[in-house]
SEDRENKOL-381655 format. One record per residue (C-alpha): x, y, z. Coordinates in steps of 0.2 Angstrom, whole numbers, plus 2048, in hexadecimal, padded with zeros to 3 digits. Example, Ala and Ser with C-alpha at 12.3 -4.5 7.8 and 13.67 -1.06 7.14 Angstrom:
residues 2
83E7EA827/8447FB824/
END
This chain:
residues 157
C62D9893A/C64D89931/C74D7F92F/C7AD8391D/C74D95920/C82D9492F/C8ED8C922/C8CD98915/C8DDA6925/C9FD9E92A/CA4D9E918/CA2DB0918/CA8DB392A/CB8DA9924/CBBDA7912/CC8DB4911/CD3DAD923/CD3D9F91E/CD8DA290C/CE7DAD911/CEBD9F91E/CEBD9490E/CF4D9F906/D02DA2911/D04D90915/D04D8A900/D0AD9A8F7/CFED958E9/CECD9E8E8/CE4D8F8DD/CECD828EB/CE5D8F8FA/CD2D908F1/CD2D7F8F0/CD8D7B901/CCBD89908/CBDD818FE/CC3D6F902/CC2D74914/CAED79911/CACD6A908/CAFD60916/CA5D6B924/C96D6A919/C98D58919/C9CD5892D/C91D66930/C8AD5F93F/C9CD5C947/C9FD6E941/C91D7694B/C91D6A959/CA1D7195B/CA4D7E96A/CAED8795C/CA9D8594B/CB6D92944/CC3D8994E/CBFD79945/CC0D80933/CD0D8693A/CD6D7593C/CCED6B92E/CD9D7A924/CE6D7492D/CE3D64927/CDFD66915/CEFD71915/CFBD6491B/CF0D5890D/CF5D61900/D09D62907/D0AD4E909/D02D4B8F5/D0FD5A8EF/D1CD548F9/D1AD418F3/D19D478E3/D2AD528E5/D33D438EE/D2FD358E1/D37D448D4/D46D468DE/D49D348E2/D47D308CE/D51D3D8C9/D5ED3F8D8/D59D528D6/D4FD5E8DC/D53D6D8CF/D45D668C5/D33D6D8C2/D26D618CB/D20D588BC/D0FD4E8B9/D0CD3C8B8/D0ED3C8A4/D20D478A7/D25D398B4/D21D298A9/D2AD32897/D39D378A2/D3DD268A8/D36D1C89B/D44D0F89C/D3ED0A8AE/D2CD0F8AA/D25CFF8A9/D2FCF68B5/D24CEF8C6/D2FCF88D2/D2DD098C7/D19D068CA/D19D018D9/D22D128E1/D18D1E8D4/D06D158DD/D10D1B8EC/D17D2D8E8/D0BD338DC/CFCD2B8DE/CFDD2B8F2/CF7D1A8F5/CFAD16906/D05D05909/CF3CFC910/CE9D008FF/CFACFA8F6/CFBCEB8FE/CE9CE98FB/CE9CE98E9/CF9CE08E7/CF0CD28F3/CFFCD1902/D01CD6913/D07CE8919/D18CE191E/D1ACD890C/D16CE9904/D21CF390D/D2DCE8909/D28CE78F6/D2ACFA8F7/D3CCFA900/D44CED8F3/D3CCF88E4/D45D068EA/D54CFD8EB/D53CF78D8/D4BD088D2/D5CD128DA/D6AD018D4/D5FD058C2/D62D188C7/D74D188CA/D77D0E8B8/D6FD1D8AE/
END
């Protein structure tokens, strides 16, 4: 049998675990198919790490797993950047469009940006210090003095 024959048989052997696995851990079926098909993505990519493996169901258990808790951190970011603007979490989680008309007033400002690459667009503090073209420890510095200003401009709303 070859390998994307044994793929397409673990799809079928799996598909509907993983998927209420999925489910249950996201309580969203669009979020849980994507996760699921997300997690097949990646063995066809690693498919020979999938079938060297002594358990290759086992291991799209935990690539789930992973995807799962993937999608948690880009919600949750997205989430915690909201709250932190708004000092609320009653509100709807809200695209990047909502986020820039509701706090126009501080939409331009550098420290606004610099949290938004953060929270929303889940640029980790390496590739932010890369682009800005400083050291980690200046960036998380950066990062820590913008949210100081972002909550002093906060506070005088």
């Amino acid at each position: 049998m070859e390998i994307d024959e044994k793929i397409e048989q673990l799809y079928r052997e799996m598909y509907e675990l993983l998927y209420a696995y999925a489910y249950s851990a996201l309580h969203s079926h669009v979020q849980a198919e994507d996760a699921v098909q997300e997690t097949f993505r990646i063995a066809c990519v690693r498919r020979a790490e999938v079938f060297s493996s002594p358990n290759p169901k086992g291991w799209l258990r935990i690539t789930l797993k992973h995807v799962i808790y993937s999608i948690w951190h880009k919600n949750n970011n997205k989430d915690k950047l909201l709250a932190y603007l708004t000092a609320t979490t009653e509100q709807a989680v809200m695209d990047e469009i909502d986020v820039d008309i509701l706090f126009s007033d501080i939409a331009d400002s550098a420290e606004y940006q610099l949290i938004k690459r953060i929270a929303i667009d889940n640029c980790s503090m390496a590739e932010l210090a890369q682009e800005l073209g400083i050291s980690v420890e200046a960036c998380k510095k950066r990062v820590q003095r913008a949210r100081k200003t972002l909550q002093r401009k906060l506070r005088r709303r």
